[in-house]
Each structure stands twice: as structure tokens, then as C-alpha cells.
C-alpha positions as CSV (number, residue, x, y, z in Angstrom):
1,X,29.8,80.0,75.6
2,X,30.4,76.7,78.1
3,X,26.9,77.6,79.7
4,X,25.1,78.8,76.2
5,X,26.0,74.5,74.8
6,X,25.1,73.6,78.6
7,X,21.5,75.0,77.8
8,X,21.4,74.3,74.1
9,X,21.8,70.3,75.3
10,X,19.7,70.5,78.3
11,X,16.8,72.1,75.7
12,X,17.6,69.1,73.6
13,X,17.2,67.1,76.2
14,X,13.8,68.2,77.5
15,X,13.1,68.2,74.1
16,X,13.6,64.4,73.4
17,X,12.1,63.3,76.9
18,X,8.8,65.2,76.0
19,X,9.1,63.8,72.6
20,X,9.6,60.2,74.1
21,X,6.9,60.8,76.6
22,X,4.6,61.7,73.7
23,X,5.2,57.9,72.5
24,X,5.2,56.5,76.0
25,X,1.1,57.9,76.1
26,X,0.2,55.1,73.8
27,X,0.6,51.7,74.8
28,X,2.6,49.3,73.4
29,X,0.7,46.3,71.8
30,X,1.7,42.7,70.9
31,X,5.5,44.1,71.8
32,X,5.4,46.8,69.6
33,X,5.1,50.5,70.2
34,X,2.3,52.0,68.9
35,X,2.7,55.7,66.9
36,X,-0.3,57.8,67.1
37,X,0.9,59.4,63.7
38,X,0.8,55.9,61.8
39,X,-2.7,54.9,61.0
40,X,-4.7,51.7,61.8
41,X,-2.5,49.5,59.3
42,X,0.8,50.5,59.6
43,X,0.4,50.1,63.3
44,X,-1.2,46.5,63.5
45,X,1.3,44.9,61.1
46,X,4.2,44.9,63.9
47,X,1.6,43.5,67.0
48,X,3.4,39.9,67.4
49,X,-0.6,39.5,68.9
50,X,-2.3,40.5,66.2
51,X,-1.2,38.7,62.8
52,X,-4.2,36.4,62.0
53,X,-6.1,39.7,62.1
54,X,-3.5,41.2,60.1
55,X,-3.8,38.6,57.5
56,X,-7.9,38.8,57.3
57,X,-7.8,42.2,56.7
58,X,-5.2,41.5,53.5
59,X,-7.5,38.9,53.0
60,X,-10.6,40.5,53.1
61,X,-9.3,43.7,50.9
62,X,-9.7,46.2,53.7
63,X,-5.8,47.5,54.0
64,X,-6.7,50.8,51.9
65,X,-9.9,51.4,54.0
66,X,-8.2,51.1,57.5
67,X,-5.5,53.3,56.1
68,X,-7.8,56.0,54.7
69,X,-8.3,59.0,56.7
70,X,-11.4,57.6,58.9
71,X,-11.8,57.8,61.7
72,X,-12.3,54.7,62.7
73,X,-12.6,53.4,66.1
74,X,-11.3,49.3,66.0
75,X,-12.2,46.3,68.5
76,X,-9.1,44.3,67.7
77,X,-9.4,40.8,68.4
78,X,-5.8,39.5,69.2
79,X,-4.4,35.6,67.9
80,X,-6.1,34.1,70.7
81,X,-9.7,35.0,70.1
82,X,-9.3,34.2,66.7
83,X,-8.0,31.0,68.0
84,X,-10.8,30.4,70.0
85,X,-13.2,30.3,67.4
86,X,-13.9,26.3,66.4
87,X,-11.3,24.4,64.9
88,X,-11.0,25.3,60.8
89,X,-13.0,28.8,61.3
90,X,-10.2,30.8,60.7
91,X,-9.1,29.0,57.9
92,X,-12.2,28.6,56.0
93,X,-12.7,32.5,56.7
94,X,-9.8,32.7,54.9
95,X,-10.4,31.2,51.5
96,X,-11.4,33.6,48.4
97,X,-14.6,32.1,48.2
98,X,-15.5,33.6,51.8
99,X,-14.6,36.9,51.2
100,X,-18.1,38.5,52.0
101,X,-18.0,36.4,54.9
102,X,-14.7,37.6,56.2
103,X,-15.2,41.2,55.4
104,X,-18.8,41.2,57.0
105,X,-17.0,39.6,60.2
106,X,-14.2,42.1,59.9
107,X,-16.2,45.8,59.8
108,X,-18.3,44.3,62.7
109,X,-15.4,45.3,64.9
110,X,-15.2,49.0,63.0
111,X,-17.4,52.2,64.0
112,X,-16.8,55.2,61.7
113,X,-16.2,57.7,64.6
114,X,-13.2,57.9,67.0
115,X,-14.3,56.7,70.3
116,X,-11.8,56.9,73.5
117,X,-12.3,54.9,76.3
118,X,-13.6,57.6,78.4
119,X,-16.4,58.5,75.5
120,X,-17.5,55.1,75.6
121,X,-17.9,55.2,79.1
122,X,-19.7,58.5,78.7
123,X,-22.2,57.2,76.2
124,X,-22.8,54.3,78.3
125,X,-23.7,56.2,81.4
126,X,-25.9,58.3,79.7
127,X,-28.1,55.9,77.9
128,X,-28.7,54.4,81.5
129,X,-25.4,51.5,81.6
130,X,-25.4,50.5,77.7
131,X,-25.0,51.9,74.5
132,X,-26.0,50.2,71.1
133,X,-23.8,51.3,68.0
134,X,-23.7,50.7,64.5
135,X,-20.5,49.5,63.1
136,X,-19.3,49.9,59.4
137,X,-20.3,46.5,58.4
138,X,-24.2,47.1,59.7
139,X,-23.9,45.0,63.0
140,X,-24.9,46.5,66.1
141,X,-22.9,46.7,69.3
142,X,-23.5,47.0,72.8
143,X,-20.7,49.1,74.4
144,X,-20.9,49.2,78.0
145,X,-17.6,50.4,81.0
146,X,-18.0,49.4,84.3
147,X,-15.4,51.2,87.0
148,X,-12.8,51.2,83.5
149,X,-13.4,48.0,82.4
150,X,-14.7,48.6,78.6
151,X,-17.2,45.5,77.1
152,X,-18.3,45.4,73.2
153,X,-21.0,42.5,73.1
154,X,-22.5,41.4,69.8
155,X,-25.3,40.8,68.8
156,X,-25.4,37.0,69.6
157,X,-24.6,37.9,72.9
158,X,-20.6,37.3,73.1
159,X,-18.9,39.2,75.5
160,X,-15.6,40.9,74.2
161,X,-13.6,42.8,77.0
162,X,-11.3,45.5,75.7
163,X,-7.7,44.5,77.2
164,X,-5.8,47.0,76.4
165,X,-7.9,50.6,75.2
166,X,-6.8,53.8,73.7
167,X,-4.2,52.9,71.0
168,X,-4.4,56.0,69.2
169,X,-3.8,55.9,65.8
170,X,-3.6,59.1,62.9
171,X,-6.8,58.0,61.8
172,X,-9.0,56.7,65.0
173,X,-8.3,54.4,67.8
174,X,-8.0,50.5,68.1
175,X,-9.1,49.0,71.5
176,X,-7.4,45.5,71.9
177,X,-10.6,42.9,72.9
178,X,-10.4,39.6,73.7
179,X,-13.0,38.0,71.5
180,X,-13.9,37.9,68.0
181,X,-17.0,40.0,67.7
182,X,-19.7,38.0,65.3
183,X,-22.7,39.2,63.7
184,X,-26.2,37.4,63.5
185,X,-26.0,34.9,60.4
């Protein structure tokens, strides 16, 4: 019986460790872990790095669409690219009356497909280095991986670089970028 419990345990175990190491694949963002069975949202709302976006997308009436079953593959720009934008940007973004503005702005950084790192990189060495994609909001980006290193540059020619990539989330993927992606106004 001693050895039976012994076993049952050690099962329980291996079970937790492989659950645990299920979670570990995903990597934590802003402090937080990140559950690839939550979706986009529920996800995003406990990055310490990523409130101001947090607060566009309540603000630009997108929290049902990233929590719908996509997929959706995100460029999320963390606090300090949004920060980096010139002084009142963020705030004016902010204000009802810049709604379009701020949703246009906001699906620039969303393609309706689920795209890993490694498919970007695919994509990109098969269309000879670079590969132009449409996002949800009509923009067009130019994803490009270089030995790992991910790039999404828009269409005024910003650079972002993908700090941390394959979040997986139950509906998509976010890649964590270091820029605010724009489109042509």
C-alpha cells in the first residue's frame, strides 16, 4: 500500500511539474505570467508594461474584438514606446473625440492570422528577406527576422523590434515590440 501512495504522489508530482512546465513555455511579460488558455485581453491587463495600451484598447472599444476567438497575431507596444511618442500624443489619442484615430493606430499592430516567430521568419526568407502584411486596421507591415531578431516596420518607415515574441495566447499570439507602429496619415 506504502509503495501504491509512493507512486500515486510521484504521478502527482510529474503531473504538476509537466503542468508547470506547460506555463513555464510562455514567457512572462511586464512581471506577469502569461496563460496560453486566456486570450489577448485577459492576458494584457496584468503586464505592469503594458497599461497605456491596455487603457487605448478600453478606449478605443476593442476589448470584445481582442477577446473574440481570432486569431490574432499582436505587436504590442509596451509604456515606453507609447511614451516615446511626442509629448500630449497619448493623451490626445485618448480623448472620445479621437476614437477613429486611436482605433486606426490600434489594429495597425493586429493581423488576423496567428503568426509565431519562426513563421514570420519563414515568410520573410521566402519572399527574398521581407514580407509585407496587411493588418486588421488596413496598414501594411513589413515583417522581417534576422538570426532571431523579429522587426515589424510601418509604413512611414519606423522600426519596431519584437522584445519579447511568442506569448501565446487562446486566441493568437502577442509579440512584445518596442515602438508604436503608425500608419501613413
Amino acid at each position: 500500500m506504502r509503495e501504491f501512495a509512493t507512486l500515486l504522489l510521484a504521478g502527482t508530482v510529474a503531473g504538476s511539474a509537466l503542468a508547470t512546465a506547460a506555463y513555464a513555455q510562455n514567457p512572462m511579460v511586464g512581471g506577469a505570467a502569461m496563460y496560453a488558455t486566456r486570450n489577448i485581453v485577459e492576458n494584457a491587463v496584468n503586464s505592469k508594461d503594458h497599461t497605456t495600451l491596455v487603457a487605448a484598447v478600453k478606449a478605443g472599444g476593442l476589448v470584445d474584438t481582442l477577446q473574440s476567438a481570432g486569431p490574432f497575431t499582436v505587436f504590442a507596444p509596451t509604456n515606453e514606446a507609447f511614451a516615446a511618442l511626442p509629448a500630449g500624443t497619448v493623451d490626445t489619442l485618448l480623448k472620445p473625440e479621437n476614437k477613429d484615430k486611436l482605433v486606426k493606430i490600434l489594429t495597425c499592430h493586429v493581423i488576423g492570422a496567428k503568426a509565431m516567430a519562426a513563421d514570420v521568419a519563414k515568410m520573410a526568407m521566402d519572399d527574398g528577406g521581407a514580407h509585407k502584411v496587411k493588418t486588421v486596421g488596413g496598414c501594411e507591415l513589413t515583417l522581417k527576422a534576422d538570426g532571431g531578431k523579429v522587426t515589424a516596420t510601418d509604413e512611414n518607415g519606423n522600426v519596431a523590434n519584437v522584445t519579447v515574441a511568442d506569448v501565446e495566447q487562446s486566441n493568437g499570439v502577442i509579440h512584445v515590440i518596442d515602438k508604436v507602429l503608425l500608419p501613413k496619415m
